[in-house]
C-alpha positions as CSV (number, residue, x, y, z in Angstrom):
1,X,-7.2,-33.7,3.9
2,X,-5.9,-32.6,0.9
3,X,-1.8,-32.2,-0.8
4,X,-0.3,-29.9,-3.3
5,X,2.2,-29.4,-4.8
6,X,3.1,-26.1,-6.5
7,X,5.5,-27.6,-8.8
8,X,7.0,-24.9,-10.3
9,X,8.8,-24.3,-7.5
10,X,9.7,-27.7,-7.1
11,X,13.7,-28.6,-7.0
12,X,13.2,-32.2,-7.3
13,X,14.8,-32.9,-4.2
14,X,12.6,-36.1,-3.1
15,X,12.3,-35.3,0.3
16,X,8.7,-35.1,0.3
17,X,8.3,-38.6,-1.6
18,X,10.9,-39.7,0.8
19,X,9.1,-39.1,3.7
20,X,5.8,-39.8,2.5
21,X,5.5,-41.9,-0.1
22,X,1.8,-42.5,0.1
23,X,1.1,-39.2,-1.2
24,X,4.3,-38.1,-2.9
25,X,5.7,-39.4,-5.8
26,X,8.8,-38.0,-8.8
27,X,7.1,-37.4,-12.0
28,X,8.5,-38.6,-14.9
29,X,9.7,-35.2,-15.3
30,X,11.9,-35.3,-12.2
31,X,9.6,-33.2,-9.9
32,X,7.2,-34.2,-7.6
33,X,4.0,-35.1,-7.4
34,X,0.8,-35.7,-5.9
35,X,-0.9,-38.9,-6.8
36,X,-3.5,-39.3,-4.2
37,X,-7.2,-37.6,-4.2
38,X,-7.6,-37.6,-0.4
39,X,-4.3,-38.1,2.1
40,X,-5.1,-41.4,3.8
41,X,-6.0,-40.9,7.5
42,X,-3.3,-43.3,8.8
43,X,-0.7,-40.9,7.0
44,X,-1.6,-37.4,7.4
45,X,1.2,-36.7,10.2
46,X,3.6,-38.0,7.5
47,X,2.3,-35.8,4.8
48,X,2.3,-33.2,7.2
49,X,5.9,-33.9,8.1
50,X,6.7,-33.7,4.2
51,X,5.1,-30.3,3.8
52,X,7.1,-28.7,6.6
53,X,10.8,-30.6,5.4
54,X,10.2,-28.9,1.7
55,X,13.8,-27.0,1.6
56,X,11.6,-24.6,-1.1
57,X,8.0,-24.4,0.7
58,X,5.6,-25.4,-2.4
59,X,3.9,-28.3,-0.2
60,X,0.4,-27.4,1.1
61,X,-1.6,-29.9,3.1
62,X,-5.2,-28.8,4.1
């Protein structure tokens, strides 16, 4: 399973790192990021979760 992050839609909210911060992380520029290759097994319904919370809906997770 794979995250991304279409970050110019991003509002820098946090949420996403908030909820899962195994796959999301704030950039230095304030917006968030994806800094995992693969979303770890163990973590996927939290990644999940993260995707569906986005108040702006630029989280995919496939």
């Amino acid at each position: 399973m794979k995250a991304m992050i279409d970050r110019d839609g991003c509002i820098g909210c946090e949420l996403c790192a908030t909820i899962c911060p195994d796959v999301f992380r704030m950039a230095d520029d304030g917006l968030a990021e994806v800094w995992v290759d693969e979303v770890p097994q163990d973590v996927e319904e939290e990644a999940i979760e993260a995707r569906d919370s986005c108040p702006v809906s630029v989280i995919d997770v496939e």
